[in-house]
N, C-alpha and C positions, 0 to 999 in steps of 0.2 A: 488952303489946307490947315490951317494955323485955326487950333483949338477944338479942331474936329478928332472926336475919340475914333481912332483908326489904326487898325494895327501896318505894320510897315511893310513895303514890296517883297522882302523877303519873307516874310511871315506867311505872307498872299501865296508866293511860289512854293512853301511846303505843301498845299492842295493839288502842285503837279502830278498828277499818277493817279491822281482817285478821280471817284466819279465828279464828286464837285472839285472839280478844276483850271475852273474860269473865275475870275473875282475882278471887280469896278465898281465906284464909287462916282456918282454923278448927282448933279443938283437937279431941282425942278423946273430948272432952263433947258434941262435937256441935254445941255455939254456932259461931258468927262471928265470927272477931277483927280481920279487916279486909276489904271488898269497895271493887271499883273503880268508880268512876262509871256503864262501863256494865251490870253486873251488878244495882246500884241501880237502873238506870233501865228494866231488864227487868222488875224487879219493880214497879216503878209508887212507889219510895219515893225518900227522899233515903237517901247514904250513910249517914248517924247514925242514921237509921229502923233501920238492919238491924242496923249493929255488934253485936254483945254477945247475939243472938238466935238461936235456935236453928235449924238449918239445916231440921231440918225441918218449922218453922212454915210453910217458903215449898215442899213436896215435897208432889204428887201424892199424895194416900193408895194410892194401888195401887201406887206406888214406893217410898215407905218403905223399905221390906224390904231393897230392894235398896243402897239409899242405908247405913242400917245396918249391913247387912254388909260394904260396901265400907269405910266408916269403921273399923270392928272389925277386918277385916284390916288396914289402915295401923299401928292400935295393937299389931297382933300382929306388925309389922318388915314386913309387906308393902312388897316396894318400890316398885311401883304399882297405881292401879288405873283401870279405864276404864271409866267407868258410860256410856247414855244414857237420860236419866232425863227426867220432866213435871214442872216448876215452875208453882206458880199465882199469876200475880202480881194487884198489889191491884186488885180491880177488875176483872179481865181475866179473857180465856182462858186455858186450860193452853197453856203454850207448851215446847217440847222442846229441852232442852239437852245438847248430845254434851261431855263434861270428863272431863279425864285427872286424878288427886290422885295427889299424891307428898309423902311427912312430909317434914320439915323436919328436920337431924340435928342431934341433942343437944340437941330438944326436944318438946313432946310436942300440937305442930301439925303440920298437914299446910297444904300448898297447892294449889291447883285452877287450872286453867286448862282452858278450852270458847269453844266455839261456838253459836249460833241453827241447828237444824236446823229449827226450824218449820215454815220454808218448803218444803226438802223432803218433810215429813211432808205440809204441804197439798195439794203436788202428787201425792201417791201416790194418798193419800185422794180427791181429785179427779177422778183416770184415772180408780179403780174407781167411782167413779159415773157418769161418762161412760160408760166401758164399757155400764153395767147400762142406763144411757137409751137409749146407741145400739142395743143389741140389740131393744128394745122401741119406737123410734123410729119404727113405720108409724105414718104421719098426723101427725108433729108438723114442726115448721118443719126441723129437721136432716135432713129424708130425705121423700124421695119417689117412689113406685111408678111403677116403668116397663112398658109393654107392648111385645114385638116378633115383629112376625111376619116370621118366619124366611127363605120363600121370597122376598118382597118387598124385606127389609131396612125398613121402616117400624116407626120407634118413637112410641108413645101414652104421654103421659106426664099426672102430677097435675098440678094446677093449680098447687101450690109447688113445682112441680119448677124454675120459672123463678126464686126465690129461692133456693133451693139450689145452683144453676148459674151464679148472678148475672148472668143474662140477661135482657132483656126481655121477655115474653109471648110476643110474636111469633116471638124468636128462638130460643126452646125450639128444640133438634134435630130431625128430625121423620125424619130416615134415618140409616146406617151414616156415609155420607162426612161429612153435616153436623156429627154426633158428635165424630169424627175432627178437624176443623180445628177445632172448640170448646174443647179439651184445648191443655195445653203441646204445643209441638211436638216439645220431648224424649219425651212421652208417646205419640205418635197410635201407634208401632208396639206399643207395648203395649198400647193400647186394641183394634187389628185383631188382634192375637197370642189376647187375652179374648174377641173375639168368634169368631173360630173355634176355639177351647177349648168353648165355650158349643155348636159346633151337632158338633163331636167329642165330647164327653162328657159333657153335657145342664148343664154347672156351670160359671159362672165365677167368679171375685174379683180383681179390679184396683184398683190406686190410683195416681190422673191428679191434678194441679194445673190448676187452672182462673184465669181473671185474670190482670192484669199483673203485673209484676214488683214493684209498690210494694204491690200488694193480694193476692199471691197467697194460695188457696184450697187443701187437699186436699181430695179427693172419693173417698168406696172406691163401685165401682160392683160390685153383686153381682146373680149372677142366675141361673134356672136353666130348663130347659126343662119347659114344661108340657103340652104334645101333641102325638103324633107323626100321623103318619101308617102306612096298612098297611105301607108296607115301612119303616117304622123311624123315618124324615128327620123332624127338628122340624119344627114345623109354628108353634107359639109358646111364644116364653120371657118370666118376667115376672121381675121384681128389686126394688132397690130404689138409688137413689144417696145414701149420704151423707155431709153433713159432718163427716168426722175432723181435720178443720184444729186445732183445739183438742189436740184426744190427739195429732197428732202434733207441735206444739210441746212439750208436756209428754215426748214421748218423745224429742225435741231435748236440752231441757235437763236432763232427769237424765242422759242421756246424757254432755252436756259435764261433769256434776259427778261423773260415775266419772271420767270419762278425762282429767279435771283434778287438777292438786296441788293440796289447798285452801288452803294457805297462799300461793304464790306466783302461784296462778293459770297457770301455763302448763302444757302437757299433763303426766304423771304419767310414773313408768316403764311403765305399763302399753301408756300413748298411746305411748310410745317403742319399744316392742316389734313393737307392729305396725306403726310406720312403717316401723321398719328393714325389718321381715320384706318390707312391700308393697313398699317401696323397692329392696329386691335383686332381689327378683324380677322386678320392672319393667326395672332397668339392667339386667339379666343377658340378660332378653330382646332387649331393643333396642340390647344392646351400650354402656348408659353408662355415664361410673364413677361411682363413689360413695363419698363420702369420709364420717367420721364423727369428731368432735373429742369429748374426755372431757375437762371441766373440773371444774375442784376450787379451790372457793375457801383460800387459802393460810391455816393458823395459824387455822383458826377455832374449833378448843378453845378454843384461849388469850384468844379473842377473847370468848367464852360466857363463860370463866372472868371476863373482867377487868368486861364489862357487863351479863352478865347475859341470860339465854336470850330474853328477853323482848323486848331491842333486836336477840339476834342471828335475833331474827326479822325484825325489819323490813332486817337486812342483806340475808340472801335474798332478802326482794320486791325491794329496792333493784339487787340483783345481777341475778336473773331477770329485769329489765326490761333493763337494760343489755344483756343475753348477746341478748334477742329485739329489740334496737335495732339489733343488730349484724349481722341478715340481712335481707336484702330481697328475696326471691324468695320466691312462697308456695308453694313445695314444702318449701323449708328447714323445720325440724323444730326447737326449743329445748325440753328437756323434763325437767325435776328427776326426777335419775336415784335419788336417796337424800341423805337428809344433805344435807351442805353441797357436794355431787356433781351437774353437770349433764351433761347429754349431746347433742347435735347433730347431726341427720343433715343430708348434706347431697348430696342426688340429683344427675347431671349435675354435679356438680363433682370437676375432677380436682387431683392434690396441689398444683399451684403456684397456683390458687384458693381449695383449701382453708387453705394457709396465709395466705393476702392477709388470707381472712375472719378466723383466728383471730388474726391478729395486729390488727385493728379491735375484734378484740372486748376483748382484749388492755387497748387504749387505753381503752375504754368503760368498762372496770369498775376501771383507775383513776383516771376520774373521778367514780367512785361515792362521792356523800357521805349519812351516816348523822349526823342532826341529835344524836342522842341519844350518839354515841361521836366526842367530837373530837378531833380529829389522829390519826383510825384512815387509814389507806393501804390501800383494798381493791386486791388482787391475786390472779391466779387463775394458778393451773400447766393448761396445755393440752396431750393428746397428740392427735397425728391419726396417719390411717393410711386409706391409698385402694384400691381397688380398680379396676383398670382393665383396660378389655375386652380382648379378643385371641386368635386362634386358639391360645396356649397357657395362659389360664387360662379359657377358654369352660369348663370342667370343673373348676376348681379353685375350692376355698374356698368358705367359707359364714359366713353373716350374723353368728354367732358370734364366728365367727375375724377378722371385721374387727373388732369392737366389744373382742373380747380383743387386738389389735395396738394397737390405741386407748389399752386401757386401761395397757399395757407402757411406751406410748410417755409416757404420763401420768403412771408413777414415774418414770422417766427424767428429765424435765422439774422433778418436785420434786426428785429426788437433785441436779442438778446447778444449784439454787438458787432454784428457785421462780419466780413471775410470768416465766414464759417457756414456749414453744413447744416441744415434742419433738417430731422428725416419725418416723413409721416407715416404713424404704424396703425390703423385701423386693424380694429380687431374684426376676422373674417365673416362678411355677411350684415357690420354693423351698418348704421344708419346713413357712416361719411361715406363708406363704404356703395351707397345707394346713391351717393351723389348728394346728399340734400346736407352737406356742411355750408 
């Protein structure tokens, strides 16, 4: 350890709680030269347990390989590398660890920094079994076979249909309208929409919530017609209802974990994308403006350089919290654009709003403090730039060209000395205004 530039265990364990969480330091033998408390405690050891041990004592055998090569390229100047690999810890399940390793210069360790993917590995693994149940689900508690006959509108159903429905016995559905007011009320036109699909083209598939609002249920109701009559007309269709409540939380929450930054937790560029895109099209329609601010936390090389990647991470949680403290309207949008880069949509706001917001937020993220870097003064540089309705830009401009006037307005702002506001004011219908600044 001696003259290796490293910052120290406890330094390591401030990454507790974020996404990069894990931190090690090993050579191109492949041992361990230092792990952080909770890397140790992934593995089921104390720190001293692992020091000086070889990394692949604690690696998956079917990963190896991968682990090895990655190491051999670091030794060969590689300047990074990005495994996700299965660790077995003592005692334990294989659990899955996503870590970037980058060497150490002018010497002949590398360092590692990761994440617990576990959990989303569980939930993947989880849907395709649901899946494989739900398909084969007649007769089990998650689903239950319905009968209807067509002319009448009367449904026959199993005896756990009224579990599955979380209905009382009695209150099983027993027609089209009872059906109908059983479902959310956001759902009943889609449930009447399924059923004349069903006697149109002998097949339905819909998915209704069921319950209240503190216990709400999904329900896919599927079905299809099983005899007509001489001239064509169903006569009865059978199905089945069941409960996807389960896969559709699990389809929730990977969902949130794409369209989240996993460090900072608030949406990602990608979530920023399509809000912008929904959000234009929306005010464009209805005629509202829509403003959008590009914030850049100030100096924050310098700030990497002086503390160390490791705190300027917890700056960004520190800062992303402040930037989303700083709106109060849940259409507002706070969403890490890249780097040390966030970005803001902000629908139904026009410029002398937009700037009110950024200049609160302005305030919020100088009183951002970072335990681990003292007498740092976080400050952020902000451009904005609005779009606003009117018979002569009803035609002009696109969601682009606001977020590039944004971004214009946001050199500006650092050119002319940082922790402050650039506004952009095109004049209506002009050229930047076309997008072509």
């Amino acid at each position: 350890m001696t003259g290796i530039p490293l910052v120290d265990r406890t330094r390591l364990d401030t990454a507790t709680g974020t996404e990069i969480e894990l931190f090690s330091l090993g050579g191109h033998d492949g041992h361990l030269r230092e792990v952080n408390r909770a890397f140790a405690s992934l593995l089921g050891l104390d720190v001293d347990q692992i020091n000086g041990r070889s990394l692949l004592e604690f690696v998956h055998p079917e990963d190896i390989s991968e682990v090895v090569a990655g190491i051999t390229a670091l030794e060969r100047g590689q300047a990074e590398v990005l495994m996700e690999t299965r660790f077995l810890p003592c005692g334990g399940d294989a659990v899955h660890l996503q870590w970037v390793a980058r060497p150490v210069p002018g010497t002949d360790t590398w360092w590692a920094a990761g994440r617990d993917t576990t959990e989303f590995h569980r939930l993947i693994a989880q849907r395709r079994t649901l899946r494989a149940g739900l398909d084969l689900a007649l007769g089990q508690t998650a689903a239950a076979m319905w009968e209807l006959g067509v002319p009448d509108g009367m449904f026959t159903w199993e005896a756990q249909a009224a579990g599955v429905l979380g209905v009382a016995p009695d209150a099983v559905p027993t027609t089209i309208a009872a059906l109908t007011s059983a479902v959310h009320p956001a759902d009943a036109d889609s449930v009447t929409a399924a059923l004349q699909q069903l006697v149109g083209t002998g097949a339905m598939e819909v998915e209704v919530r069921v319950g209240s609002d503190t216990d709400l249920r999904h329900l896919s109701l599927r079905g299809k017609v099983l005899t007509r009559d001489r001239r064509g007309r169903p006569q009865r269709a059978v199905g089945l209802v069941l409960d996807v409540t389960a896969e559709k939380a699990m389809q929730d929450q990977m969902f949130r974990m794409v369209m989240s930054d996993p460090l900072t937790g608030v949406p990602n560029r990608r979530s920023f994308d399509q809000s912008l895109r929904s959000e234009w099209r929306r005010c464009t329609r209805q005629q509202l403006p829509l403003s959008v601010l590009m914030v850049d936390l100030d100096h924050f090389k310098t700030f990497n350089d002086t503390f160390g990647h490791l705190v300027g991470d917890a700056a960004l949680i520190a800062v992303a919290r402040a930037l989303s403290g700083s709106i109060d309207r849940a259409g507002d949008v706070v969403a890490r654009y890249g780097g040390e880069e966030f970005a803001v949509v902000l629908p139904g706001t026009g410029a002398a709003d937009a700037a009110t917001v950024a200049a609160r937020l302005l305030d919020r993220v100088r009183a951002v403090v970072v335990r681990q870097a003292p007498g740092w003064q976080a400050t952020v540089s902000v451009g904005a730039a609005t779009w606003t309705p009117g018979p002569e830009t009803a035609d002009i401009g696109t969601a682009a060209a606001l977020l590039t006037r944004a971004d214009a307005a946001l050199y500006r702002a650092k050119a002319a000395g940082r922790d402050r506001l650039a506004v952009d004011r095109p004049a209506v219908g002009s050229a930047e205004q076309r997008g072509t600044d």
